[in-house]
C-alpha positions in Angstrom: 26.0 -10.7 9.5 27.0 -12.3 6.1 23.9 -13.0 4.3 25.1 -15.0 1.7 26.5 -17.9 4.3 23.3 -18.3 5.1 20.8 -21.4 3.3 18.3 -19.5 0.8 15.0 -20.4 3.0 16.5 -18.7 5.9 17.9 -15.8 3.6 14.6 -15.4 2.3 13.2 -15.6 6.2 15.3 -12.8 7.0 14.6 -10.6 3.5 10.3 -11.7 4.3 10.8 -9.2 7.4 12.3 -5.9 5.8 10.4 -3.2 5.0 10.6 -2.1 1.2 13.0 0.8 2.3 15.6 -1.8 4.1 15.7 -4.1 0.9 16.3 -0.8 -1.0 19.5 -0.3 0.8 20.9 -3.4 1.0 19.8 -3.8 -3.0 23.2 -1.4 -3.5 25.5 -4.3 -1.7 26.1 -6.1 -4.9 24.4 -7.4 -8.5 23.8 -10.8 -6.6 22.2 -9.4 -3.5 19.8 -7.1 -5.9 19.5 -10.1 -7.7 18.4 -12.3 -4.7 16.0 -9.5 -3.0 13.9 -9.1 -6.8 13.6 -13.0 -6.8 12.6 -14.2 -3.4 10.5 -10.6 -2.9 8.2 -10.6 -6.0 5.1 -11.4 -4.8 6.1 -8.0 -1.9 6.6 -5.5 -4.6 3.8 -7.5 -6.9 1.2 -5.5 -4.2 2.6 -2.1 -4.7 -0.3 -0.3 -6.3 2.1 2.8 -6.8 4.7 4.5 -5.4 4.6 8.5 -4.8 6.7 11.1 -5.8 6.0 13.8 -3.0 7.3 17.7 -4.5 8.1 21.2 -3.2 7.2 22.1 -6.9 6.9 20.6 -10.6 10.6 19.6 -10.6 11.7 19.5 -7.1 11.6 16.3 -5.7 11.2 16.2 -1.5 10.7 12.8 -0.8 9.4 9.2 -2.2 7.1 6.9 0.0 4.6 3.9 -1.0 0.8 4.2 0.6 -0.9 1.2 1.9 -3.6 0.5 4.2 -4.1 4.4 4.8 -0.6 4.9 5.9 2.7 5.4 4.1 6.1 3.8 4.0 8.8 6.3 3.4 11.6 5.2 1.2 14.0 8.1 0.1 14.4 11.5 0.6 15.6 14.6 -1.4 17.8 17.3 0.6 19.5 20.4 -1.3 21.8 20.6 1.3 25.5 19.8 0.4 26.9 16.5 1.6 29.8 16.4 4.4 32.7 14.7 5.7 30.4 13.1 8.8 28.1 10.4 7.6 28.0 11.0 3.4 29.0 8.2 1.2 28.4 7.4 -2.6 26.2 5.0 -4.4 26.4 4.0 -8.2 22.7 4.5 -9.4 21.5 4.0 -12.7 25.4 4.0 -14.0 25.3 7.6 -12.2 27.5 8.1 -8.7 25.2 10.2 -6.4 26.2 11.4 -2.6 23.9 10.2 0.2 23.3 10.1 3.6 21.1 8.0 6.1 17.9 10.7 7.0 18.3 11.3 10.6 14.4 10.7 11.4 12.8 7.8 9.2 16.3 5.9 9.0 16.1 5.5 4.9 18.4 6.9 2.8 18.7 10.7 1.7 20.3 12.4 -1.4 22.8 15.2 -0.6 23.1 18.4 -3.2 20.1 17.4 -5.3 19.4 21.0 -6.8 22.8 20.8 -8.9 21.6 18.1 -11.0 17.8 17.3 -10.4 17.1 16.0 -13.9 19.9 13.9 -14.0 19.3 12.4 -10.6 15.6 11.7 -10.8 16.2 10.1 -13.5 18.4 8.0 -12.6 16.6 7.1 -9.3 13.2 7.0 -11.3 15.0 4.4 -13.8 16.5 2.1 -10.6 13.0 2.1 -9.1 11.3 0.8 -12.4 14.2 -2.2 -12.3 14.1 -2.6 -8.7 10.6 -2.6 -8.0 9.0 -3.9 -11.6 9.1 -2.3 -15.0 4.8 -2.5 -14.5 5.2 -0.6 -11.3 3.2 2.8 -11.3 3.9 6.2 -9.6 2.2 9.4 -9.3 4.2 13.0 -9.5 2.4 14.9 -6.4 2.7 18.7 -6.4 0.2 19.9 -3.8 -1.0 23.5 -3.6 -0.1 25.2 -6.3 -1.5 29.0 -5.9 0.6 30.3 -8.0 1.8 30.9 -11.8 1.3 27.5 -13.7 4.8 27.7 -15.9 6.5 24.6 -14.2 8.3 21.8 -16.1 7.3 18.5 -15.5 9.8 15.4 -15.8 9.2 12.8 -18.8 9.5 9.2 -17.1 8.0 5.9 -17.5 5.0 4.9 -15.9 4.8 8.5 -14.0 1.2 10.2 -13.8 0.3 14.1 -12.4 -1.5 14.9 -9.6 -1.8 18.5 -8.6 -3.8 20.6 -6.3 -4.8 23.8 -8.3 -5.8 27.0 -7.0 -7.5 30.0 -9.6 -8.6 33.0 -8.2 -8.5 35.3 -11.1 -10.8 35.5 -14.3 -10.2 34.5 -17.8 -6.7 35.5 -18.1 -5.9 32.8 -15.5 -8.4 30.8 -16.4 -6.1 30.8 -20.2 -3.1 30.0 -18.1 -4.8 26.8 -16.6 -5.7 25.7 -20.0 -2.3 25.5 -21.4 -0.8 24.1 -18.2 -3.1 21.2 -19.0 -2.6 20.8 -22.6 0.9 21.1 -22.2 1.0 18.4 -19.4 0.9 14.7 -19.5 -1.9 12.3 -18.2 -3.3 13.4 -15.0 -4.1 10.6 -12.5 -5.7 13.4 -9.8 -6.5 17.1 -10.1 -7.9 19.4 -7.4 -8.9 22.4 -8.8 -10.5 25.8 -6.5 -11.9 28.1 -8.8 -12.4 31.7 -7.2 -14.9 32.9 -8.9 -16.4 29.9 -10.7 -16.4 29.9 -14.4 -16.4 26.9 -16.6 -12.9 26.3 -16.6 -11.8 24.5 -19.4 -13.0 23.8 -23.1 -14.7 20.3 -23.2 -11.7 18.8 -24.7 -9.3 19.9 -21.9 -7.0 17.1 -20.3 -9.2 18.7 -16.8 -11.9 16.2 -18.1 -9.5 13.2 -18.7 -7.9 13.1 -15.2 -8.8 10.1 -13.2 -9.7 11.3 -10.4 -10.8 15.2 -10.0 -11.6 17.2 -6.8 -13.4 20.8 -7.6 -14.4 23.2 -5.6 -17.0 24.9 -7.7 -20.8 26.3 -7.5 -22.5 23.8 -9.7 -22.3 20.0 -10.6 -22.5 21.0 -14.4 -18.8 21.7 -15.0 -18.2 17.7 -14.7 -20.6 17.2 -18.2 -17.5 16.2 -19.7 -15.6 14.3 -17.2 -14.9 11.2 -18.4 -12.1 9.7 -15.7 -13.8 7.4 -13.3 -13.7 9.1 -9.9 -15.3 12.8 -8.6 -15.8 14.3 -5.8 -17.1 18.4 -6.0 -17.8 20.9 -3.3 -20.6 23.1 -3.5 -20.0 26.2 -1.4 -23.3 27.3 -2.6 -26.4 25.3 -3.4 -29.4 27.4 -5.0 -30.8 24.6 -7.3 -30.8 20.4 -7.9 -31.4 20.9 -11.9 -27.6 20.7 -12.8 -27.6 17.6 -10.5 -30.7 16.2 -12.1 -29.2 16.8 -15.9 -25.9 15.4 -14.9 -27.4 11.8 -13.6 -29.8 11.9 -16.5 -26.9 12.2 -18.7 -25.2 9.2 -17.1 -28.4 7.3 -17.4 -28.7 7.8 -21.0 -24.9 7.1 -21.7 -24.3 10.6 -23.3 -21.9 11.1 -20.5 -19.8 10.1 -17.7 -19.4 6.9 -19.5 -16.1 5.8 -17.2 -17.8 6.6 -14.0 -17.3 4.6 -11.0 -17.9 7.0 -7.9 -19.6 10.7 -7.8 -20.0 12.8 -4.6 -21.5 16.4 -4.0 -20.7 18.0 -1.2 -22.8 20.9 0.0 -21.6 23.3 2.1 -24.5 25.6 2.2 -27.8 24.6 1.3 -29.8 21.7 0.9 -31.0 19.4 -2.0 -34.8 17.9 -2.0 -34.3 13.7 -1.9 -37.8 13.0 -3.8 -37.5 15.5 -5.9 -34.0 14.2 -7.3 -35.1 10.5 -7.1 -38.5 11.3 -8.9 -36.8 13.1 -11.9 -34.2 10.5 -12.2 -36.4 8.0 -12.4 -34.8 6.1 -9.4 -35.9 2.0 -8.1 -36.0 1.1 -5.0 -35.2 -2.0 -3.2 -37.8 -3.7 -0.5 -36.8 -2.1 2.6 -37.4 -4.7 4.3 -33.9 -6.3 2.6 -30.2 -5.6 3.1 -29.0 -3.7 -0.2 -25.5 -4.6 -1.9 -22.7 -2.2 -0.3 -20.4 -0.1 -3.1 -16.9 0.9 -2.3 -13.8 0.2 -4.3 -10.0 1.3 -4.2 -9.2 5.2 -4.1 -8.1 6.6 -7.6 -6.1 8.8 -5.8 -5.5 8.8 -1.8 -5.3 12.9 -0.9 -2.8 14.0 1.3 -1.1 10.7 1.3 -1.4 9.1 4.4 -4.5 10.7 5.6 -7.2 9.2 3.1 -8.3 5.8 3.3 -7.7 2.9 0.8 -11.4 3.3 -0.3 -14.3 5.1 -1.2 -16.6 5.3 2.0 -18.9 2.9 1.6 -23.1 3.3 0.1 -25.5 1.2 1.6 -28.6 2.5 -0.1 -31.6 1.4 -1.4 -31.9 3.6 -4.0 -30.6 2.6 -7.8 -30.5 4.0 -11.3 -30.4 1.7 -14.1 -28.4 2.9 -17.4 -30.2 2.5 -20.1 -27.9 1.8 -22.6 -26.2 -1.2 -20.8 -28.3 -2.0 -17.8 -25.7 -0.7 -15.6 -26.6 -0.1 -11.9 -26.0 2.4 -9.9 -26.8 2.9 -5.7 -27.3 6.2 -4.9 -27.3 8.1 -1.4 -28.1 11.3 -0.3 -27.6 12.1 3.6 -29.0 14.9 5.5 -29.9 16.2 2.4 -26.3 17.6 1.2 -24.0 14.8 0.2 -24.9 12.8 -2.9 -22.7 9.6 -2.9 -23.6 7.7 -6.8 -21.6 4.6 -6.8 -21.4 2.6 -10.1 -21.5 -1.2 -10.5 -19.6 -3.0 -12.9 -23.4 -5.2 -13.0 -26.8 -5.0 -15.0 -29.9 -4.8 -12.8 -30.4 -8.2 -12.8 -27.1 -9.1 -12.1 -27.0 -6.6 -9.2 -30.4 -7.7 -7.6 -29.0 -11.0 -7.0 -26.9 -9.4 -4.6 -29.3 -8.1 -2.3 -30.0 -10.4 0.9 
C-alpha cells in the first residue's frame, strides 16, 4: 500500500489507528512520511506523560516502552546479540547507521550488537525520540534492583530523570557509598531505597530528599523530615511508637517541612498505630458524618514496576482533615485497620475544600 496516493483525511484515518510503535517504523520511510506522522499525530504523542527507559544496569539499555492506563506499549528493544544475514537490515538514526531487526515477540523493532557502541547508540536513539515524539517529551532511566556496588555511570540526555530501586545492607561504609552515588547523580524522579539495618541514610541535603517520588523501607517515619519531592510511600517492618508519625504531620502542619507534599503513606507491617491518639495530637477536623467527604487521588509520580501500578494514587475517602497553618492548606487523612496511614494533600484552603463536600 502506497500511502502517499492516498487523500490526507484518509492518510491520517489510517496513521489515527497505529499504535506509537507502528508510526515509529514507518517514521524511517522517508523526511516526508516523518514529516506527515508528527503533523497529523500531535495531539497522540501530546498525551505521552513519559516514555521509559527499562535497564539491565546504569548503562545498559534492555528495552523502551510508554505506560498508560496501567499497562505499557512496548516500542524498541536492545539485544547484545550480533546481527545476521536472516532478517537484519540498517536504519540511519540521528545521522548514525545502526543494525536492526524486527523482535520476534512484540513485533517492534530491535537493535542488533548494542554493547559495541552503547553511548553512541542511546544517544542517537534518545536524540530521534526527543524529535520524533516532542522536544517537551519526558522519560525516566529505570534501573530496578540494584543490590550491589553503586559505581555505575549514568547517561547525560535531555529531559531524562533516574529512578532506581536501592538495596543497603551494610553499615556506614555503605551507607558513604550511597551518599556519593546520589551526589554524583542527576535529578531523581523515583528512588526505592531498603536499608538493612536502618540508619539515617543520608545528610539532610542529600539528592535522597529531592527525588519525586521515594519508596523506603525503614523502621521509622522520621527519615522523611527532609523530603521535600511530592510523593512517599514507607514501610514499617517494625512499629513500636506513633511519635515520629505525630512530629512528622506536625511539621507539615506548621510548614517547617514537607512543603511539596501531595501524597504520604505508612505501611506497617508489624504493629499497630492508635487512630485517636494521632488525630488528637495533630489537631485533626472532622467532617459531619452524616456527609459524603471530597475523594483525593491524583496521577502516580512514578508507576513501579511499569505495567503493574496503576495510573493513580488509591483513592481517600475520609473524613478526617488537617489544615496547614501557614496557607490554609487541607489535607484528608486515613488510617485503616490501624496500620496504613494514607495523608493526601489538596491544592485548596479549608474553605475552599469544604465546598466540596456533598
Amino acid at each position: 500500500m502506497i500511502l502517499s496516493k492516498y487523500p490526507y483525511v484518509v492518510q491520517k484515518e489510517i496513521l489515527d489507528n497505529m499504535n506509537c510503535s507502528q508510526l515509529l517504523m514507518l517514521s524511517f520511510v522517508s523526511k516526508n512520511m516523518k514529516k506527515l506522522i508528527k503533523s497529523s499525530q500531535k495531539n497522540k504523542f501530546e498525551n505521552i506523560n513519559v516514555i521509559d527507559y527499562n535497564c539491565r544496569t546504569m548503562s545498559d539499555l534492555r528495552n523502551v516502552h510508554i505506560p498508560f492506563n496501567g499497562k505499557y506499549e512496548p516500542v524498541m528493544y536492545f539485544s547484545n546479540n550480533e546481527p545476521n544475514r536472516n532478517g537484519t537490515f540498517q536504519l540511519e538514526v540521528s545521522g548514525k547507521m545502526i543494525d536492526f531487526q524486527i523482535h520476534q515477540r512484540h513485533n517492534v523493532l530491535e537493535i542488533c550488537g548494542y554493547d559495541r557502541d552503547k553511548e553512541s547508540v542511546t544517544e542517537s536513539i534518545h536524540n530521534y525520540f526527543l524529535e520524533f515524539f516532542g522536544s517537551s517529551t519526558k522519560f525516566n532511566w529505570i534501573v530496578m534492583d540494584i543490590k550491589e556496588g553503586l559505581n555505575h555511570s549514568f547517561p547525560n540526555l535531555r529531559n531524562v530523570s533516574l529512578c532506581v530501586d536501592l538495596t543497603c545492607k551494610k553499615k556506614l561504609v555503605e551507607i558513604e557509598k550511597l551518599e556519593t552515588f546520589f551526589s554524583s547523580s542527576p535529578v531523581f524522579n523515583y528512588i526505592g531505597l531498603e536499608l538493612k539495618p536502618s540508619p539515617q541514610p543520608c545528610s539532610p541535603q542529600s539528592k535522597f530528599y529531592q527525588a519525586e517520588s521515594i519508596l523506603v523501607k525503614h523502621t521509622s517515619p522520621n527519615i522523611l523530615r527532609h523530603f521535600e519531592g511530592k510523593q512517599a510511600y514507607i514501610q514499617c517492618d517494625k512499629w513500636e511508637t506513633s511519635e515520629d508519625l505525630i512530629k512528622l504531620l506536625n511539621m507539615w502542619k506548621s510548614g517547617k517541612a514537607l512543603q511539596m507534599l501531595e501524597r504520604l503513606t505508612v505501611d506497617i507491617l508489624h504493629g499497630k498505630v492508635l487512630k485517636n491518639e494521632i488525630f488528637n495530637k495533630i489537631g485533626a477536623k472532622y467532617i459531619d458524618a452524616t456527609k459524603q467527604p471530597p475523594v483525593h487521588t491524583l496521577p502516580q509520580a512514578y508507576i513501579e514496576g511499569y505495567f503493574f501500578g496503576p495510573p493513580n494514587t488509591i483513592p481517600i475517602t475520609s473524613h478526617t482533615y488537617v489544615v496547614r497553618q501557614s496557607d490554609n492548606r487541607v489535607a484528608s487523612i486515613h488510617i485503616a485497620y490501624n496500620k496504613m496511614i494514607t495523608f493526601g494533600v489538596w491544592d485548596k484552603t479549608e474553605e475552599e475544600f469544604l465546598k466540596l463536600v456533598d
